[in-house]
N, C-alpha and C positions, 0 to 999 in steps of 0.2 A: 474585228476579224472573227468574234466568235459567232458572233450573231450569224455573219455570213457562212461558216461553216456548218452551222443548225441547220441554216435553211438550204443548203448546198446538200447536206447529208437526206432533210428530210424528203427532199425533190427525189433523187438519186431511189428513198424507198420507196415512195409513191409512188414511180414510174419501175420498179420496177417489181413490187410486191403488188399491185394492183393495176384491173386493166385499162388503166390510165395512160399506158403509152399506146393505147389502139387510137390515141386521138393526133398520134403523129399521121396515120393514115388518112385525115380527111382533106386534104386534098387530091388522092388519088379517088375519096367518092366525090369531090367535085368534078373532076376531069371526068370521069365514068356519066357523071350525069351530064355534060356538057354535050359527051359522045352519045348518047342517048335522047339527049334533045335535037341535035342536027336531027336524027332520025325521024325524031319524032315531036315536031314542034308542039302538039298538044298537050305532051307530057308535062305534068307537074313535078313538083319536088316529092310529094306524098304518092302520087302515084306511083313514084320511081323506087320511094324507100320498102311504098309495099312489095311489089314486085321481088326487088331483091332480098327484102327479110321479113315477110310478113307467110308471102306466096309458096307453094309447092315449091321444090327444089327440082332446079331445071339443067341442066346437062346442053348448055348450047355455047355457041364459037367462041362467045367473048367469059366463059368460064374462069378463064385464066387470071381476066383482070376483075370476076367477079370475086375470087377468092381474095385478093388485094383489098377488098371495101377493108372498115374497120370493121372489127367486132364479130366478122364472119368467120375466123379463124384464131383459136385462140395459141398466145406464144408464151405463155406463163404454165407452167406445171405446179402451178398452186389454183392455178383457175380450172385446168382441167382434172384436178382432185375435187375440188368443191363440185361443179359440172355434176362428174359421175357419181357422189353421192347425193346430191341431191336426184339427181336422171333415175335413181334407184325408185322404181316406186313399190311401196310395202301397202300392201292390206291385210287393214285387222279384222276383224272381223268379232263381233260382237251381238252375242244371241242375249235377245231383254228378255227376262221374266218377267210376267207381272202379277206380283203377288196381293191378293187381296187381303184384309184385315181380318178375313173368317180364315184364311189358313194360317195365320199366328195365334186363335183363339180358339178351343177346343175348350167348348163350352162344358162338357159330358166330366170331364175330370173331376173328381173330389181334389181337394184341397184340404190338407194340415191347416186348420185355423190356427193350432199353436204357434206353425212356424212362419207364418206368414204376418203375426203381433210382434216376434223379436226383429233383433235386429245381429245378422250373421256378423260384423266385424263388432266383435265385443272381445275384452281383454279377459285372459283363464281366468277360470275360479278358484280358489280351494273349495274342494272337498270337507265336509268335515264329518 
């Protein structure tokens, strides 16, 4: 009994935290492409899928049952929050310098030869 309520519960989130239940829809893109093949015996199955979600977005009679396919319309409001941040597009933009070794080296400078024999992390002295 518990086993069966695991997998009873995990179903339940699958289908309904993910868009896992658009796959109840495929049989109405069976039918859709059935009705589309009368039409059009030449039609493939690829031809059909691109058409409806590959191709420009087309505004013709059988709209209605195009919006029905799976996956053309989302019914989760956690898939249409991911959607529109991902849909978001950001540019960075990013200017390269490119610095060559002669502008870190400034030949012309004298140099402390004293201080450049120590060494800066040394512990105090006394005075004496």
């Amino acid at each position: 009994m518990k086993k069966f309520a695991i997998i009873l519960l995990t179903t339940i989130y699958f289908f309904g935290a993910t868009g896992a239940s658009q796959l109840f829809k495929l049989p109405v893109l069976v039918k859709h492409f059935v009705t589309h093949r009368q039409e059009n015996p030449s039609l493939s199955l690829l031809q059909f899928l691109k058409i409806h979600y590959a191709d420009p977005f087309v505004m013709d009679e059988d709209y209605q049952t195009d919006m029905k396919l799976p996956f053309k319309t989302l019914d989760n409001a956690n898939f249409l929050a991911l959607t529109n941040m991902l849909g978001a597009r950001m540019m960075i933009e990013h200017k390269a310098t490119l610095l060559l070794p002669s502008d870190f080296l400034d030949r012309n400078i004298d140099v402390d030869n004293q201080l450049s024999s120590c060494d800066f992390f040394q512990p105090p002295r006394m005075i004496a």
